[in-house]
C-alpha positions as CSV (number, residue, x, y, z in Angstrom):
1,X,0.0,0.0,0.0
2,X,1.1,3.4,-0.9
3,X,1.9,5.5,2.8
4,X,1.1,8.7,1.3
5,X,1.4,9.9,5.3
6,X,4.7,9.0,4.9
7,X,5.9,11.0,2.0
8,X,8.7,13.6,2.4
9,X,7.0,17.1,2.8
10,X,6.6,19.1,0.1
11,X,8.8,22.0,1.7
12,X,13.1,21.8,2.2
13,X,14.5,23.5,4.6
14,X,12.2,24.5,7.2
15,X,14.5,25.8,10.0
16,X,15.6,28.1,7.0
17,X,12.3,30.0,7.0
18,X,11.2,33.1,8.4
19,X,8.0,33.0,11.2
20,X,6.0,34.2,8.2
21,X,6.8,31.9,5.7
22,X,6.0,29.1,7.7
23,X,2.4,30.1,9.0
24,X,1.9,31.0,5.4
25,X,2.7,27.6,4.3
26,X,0.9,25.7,7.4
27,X,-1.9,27.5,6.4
28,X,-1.6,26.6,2.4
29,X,-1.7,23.1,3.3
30,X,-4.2,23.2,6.1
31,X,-6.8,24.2,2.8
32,X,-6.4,21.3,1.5
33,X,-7.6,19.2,4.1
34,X,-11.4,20.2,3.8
35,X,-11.3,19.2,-0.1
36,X,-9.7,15.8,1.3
37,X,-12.9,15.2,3.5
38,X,-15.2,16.9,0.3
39,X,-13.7,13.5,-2.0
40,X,-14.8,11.2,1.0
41,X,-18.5,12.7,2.4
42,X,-19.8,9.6,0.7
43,X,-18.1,7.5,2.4
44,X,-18.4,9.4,5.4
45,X,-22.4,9.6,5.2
46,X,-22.2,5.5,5.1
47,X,-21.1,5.5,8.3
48,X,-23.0,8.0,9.5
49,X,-26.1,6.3,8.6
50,X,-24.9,3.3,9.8
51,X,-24.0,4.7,13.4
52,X,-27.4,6.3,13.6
53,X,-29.3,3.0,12.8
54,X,-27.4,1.4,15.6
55,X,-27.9,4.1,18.1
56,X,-31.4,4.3,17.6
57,X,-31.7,0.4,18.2
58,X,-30.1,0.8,21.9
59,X,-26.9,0.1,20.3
60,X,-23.3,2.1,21.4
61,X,-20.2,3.2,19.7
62,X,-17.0,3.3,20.2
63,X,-13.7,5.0,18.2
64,X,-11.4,2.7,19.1
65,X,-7.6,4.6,18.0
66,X,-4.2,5.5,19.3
67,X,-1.7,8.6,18.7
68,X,-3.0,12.0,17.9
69,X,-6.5,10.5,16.3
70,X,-7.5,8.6,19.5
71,X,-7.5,11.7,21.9
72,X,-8.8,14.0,19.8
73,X,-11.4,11.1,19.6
74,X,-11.6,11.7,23.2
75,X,-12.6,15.2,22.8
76,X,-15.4,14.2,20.6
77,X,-16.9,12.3,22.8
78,X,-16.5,14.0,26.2
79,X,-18.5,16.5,25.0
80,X,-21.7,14.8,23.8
81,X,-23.4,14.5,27.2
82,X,-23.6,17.9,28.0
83,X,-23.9,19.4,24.7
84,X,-26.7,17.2,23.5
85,X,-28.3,15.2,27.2
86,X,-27.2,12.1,25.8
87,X,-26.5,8.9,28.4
88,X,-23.0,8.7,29.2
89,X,-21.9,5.7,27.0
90,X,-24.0,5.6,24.4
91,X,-20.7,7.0,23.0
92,X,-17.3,6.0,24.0
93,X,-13.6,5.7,23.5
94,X,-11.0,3.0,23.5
95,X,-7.6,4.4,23.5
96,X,-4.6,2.4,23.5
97,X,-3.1,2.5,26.8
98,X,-6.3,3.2,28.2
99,X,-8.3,6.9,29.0
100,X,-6.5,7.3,32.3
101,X,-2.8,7.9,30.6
102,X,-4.3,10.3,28.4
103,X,-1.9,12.5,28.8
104,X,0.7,10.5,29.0
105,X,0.8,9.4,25.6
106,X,2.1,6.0,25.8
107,X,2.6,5.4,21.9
108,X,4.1,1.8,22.3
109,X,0.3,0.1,22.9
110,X,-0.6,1.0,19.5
111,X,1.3,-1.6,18.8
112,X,-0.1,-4.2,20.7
113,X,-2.3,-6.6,18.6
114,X,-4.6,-7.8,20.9
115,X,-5.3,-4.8,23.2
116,X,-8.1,-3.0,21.6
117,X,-10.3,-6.5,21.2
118,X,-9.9,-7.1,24.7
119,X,-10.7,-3.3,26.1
120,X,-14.2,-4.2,23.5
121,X,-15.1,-7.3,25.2
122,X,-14.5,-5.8,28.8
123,X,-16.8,-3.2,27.4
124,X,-19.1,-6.5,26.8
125,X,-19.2,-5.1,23.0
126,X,-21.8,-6.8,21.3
127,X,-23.7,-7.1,17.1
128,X,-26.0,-4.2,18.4
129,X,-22.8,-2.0,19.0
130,X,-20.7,-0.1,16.1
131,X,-16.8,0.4,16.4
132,X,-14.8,3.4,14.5
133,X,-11.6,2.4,14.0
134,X,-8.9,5.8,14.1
135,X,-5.2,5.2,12.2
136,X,-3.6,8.0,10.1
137,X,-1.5,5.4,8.3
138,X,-3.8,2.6,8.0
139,X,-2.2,-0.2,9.6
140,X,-2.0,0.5,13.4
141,X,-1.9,-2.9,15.4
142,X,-4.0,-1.8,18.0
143,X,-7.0,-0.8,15.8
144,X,-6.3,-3.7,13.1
145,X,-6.2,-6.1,15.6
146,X,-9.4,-4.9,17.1
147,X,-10.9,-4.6,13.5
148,X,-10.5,-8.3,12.3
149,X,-12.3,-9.2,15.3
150,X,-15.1,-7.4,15.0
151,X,-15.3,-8.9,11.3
152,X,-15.1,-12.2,12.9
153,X,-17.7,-11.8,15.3
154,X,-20.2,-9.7,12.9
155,X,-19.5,-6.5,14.8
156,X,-20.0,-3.4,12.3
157,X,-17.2,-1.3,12.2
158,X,-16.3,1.5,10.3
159,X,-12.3,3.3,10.2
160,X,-11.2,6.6,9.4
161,X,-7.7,6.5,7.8
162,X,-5.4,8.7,5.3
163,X,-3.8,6.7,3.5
164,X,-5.1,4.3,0.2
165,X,-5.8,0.7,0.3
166,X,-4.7,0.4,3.3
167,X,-5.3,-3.0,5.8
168,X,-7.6,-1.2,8.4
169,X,-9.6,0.3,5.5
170,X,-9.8,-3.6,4.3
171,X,-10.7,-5.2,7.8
172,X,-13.4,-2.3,7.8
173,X,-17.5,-2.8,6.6
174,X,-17.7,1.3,5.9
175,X,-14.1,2.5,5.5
176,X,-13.8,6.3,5.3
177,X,-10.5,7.3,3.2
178,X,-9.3,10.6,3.8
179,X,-5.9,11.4,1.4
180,X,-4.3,14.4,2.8
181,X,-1.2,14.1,1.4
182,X,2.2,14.4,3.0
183,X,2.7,16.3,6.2
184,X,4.4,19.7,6.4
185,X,7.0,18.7,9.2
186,X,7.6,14.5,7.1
187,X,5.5,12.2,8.7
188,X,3.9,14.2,11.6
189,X,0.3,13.1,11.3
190,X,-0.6,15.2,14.3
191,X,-1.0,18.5,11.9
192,X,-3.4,17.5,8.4
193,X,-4.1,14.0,9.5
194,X,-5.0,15.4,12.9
195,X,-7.2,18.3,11.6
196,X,-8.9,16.2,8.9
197,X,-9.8,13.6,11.7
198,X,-10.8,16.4,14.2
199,X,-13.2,18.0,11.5
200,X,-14.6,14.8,10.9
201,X,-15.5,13.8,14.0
202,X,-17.2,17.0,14.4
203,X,-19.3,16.1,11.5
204,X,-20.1,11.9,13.0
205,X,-21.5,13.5,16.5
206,X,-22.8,16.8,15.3
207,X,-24.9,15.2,12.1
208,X,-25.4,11.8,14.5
209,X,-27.0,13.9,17.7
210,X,-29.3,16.0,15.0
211,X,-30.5,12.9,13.3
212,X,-31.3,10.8,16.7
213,X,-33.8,14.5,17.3
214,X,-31.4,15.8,19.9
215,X,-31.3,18.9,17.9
216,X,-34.4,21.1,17.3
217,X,-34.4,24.1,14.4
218,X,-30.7,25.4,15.2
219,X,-30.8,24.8,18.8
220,X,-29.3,22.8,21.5
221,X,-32.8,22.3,23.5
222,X,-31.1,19.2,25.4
223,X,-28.3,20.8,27.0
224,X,-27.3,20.3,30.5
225,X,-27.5,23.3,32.9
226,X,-23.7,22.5,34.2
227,X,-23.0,26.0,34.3
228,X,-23.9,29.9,34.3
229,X,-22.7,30.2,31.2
230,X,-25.2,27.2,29.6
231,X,-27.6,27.8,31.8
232,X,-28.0,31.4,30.2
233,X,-27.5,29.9,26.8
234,X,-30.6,27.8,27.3
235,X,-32.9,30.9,29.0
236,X,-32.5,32.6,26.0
237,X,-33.2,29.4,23.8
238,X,-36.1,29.0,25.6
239,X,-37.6,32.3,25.4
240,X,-37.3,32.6,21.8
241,X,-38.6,29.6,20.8
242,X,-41.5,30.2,23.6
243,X,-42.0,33.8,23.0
244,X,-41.5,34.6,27.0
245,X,-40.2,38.2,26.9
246,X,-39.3,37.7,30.7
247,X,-35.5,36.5,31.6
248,X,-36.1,35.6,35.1
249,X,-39.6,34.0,33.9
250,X,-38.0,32.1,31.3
251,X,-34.9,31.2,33.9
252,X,-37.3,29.5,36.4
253,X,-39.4,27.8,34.1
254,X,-36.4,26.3,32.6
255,X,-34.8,25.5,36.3
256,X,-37.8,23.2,36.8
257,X,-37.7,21.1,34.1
258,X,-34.3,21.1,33.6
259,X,-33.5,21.3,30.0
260,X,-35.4,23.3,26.9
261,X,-37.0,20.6,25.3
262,X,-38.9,19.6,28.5
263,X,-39.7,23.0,29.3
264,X,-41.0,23.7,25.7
265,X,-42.9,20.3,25.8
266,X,-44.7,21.7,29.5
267,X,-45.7,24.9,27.7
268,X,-47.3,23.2,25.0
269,X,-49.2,20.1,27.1
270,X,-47.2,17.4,25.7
């Protein structure tokens, strides 16, 4: 398989550039990363269908990745409860070396074989759940490993990779094929790789959450009340989409149903 990730960068002589030059050409390659993802929506919407179907059965998913891809798969999810009053694991993450060394970055378990199967079956993974697999270069042995499995025990499972052809994208039922190209700084995936995967995991939740009706019109209407901040978010939600003129009105209806869309579904009878 071709390791397009791989590829010397397209620029010599880095150190040699000036502080402008080099955002300049960070930012010349950046643009090419949403055409990347343009080529792939097709893919993409596969899986996005597919994760929705599952998720409205009672099903879960899981990214399952390592490196740079993994935690920013992290991110993704650790948001979801709160932004869209989902339960906590409907969506979830296996990271090699496990969530708790996060920071840590402990790159060698990507290249354990066996390790992302068996954090799945202590997460009792199951046909009703879907698995995204996460590797820049296609062939990472945690997320292969874990991949082949789920073939072999009729698990669906989808990956998100950048480069072609690649043995992830073959163990995979809805592969998602995102050619970047070669990285600015040779071979550091964290930078085009890292955004392409970042923007399209904005697009899995963001489109997955709308279609399972967590989303009404433009508006968050499940958000949790964590905070002052959301909490004033959500007042004015509410009295828009109620027509209640009153802040502190608005605020203590809202406080006694705790989120928008139950408030909203009070006012109207439902």
């Amino acid at each position: 398989m071709p390791r397009i990730t791989e590829q010397p960068s397209l620029y010599r002589h880095l150190e040699k550039m000036s502080v402008e030059e080099l955002t300049a050409n960070i930012n010349n390659e950046d643009k090419k990363v949403a055409l990347a993802i343009e080529k792939a929506l097709p893919q993409l919407n596969v899986l996005i269908r597919a994760i929705v179907e599952k998720l409205k059965a009672g099903g879960r998913m899981f990214y399952l990745g390592a490196g740079s891809g993994g935690r920013l798969s992290v991110l993704d999810a650790i948001e979801l409860p709160t932004t869209y009053g989902i339960e906590k694991g409907m969506v979830n993450v296996i990271l090699a070396g496990g969530l708790e060394h996060l920071i840590e970055a402990p790159e060698e378990k990507e290249d354990e074989a066996d390790a992302g199967w068996n954090a799945l079956l202590e997460n009792n993974i199951s046909p009703k759940d879907i698995v995204v697999g996460i590797s820049a270069s296609g062939t990472t042995p945690f997320v292969l490993g874990a991949l082949k499995q789920c073939k072999a025990h009729y698990i669906m499972a989808g990956c998100i990779v950048s480069n072609p052809d690649s043995p992830i994208a073959d163990a995979a039922a809805i592969p998602v094929e995102v050619i970047t190209g070669p990285e600015f700084v040779t071979g550091s995936t964290r930078m085009k790789c890292g955004t392409a995967q970042k923007m399209i995991f904005d697009m899995i939740s963001t489109t997955t959450m709308i279609q399972l009706g967590r989303v009404e019109d433009n508006s968050m209407v499940n958000v949790l009340l964590i905070n002052d901040k959301i909490t004033d978010r959500a007042v004015k939600i509410l009295m828009d989409k109620a027509a209640i003129s009153n802040y502190d009105e608005a605020k203590a209806i809202l406080l006694q149903h705790g989120s928008v869309k139950k408030a909203m579904d009070a006012l109207v009878g439902k």
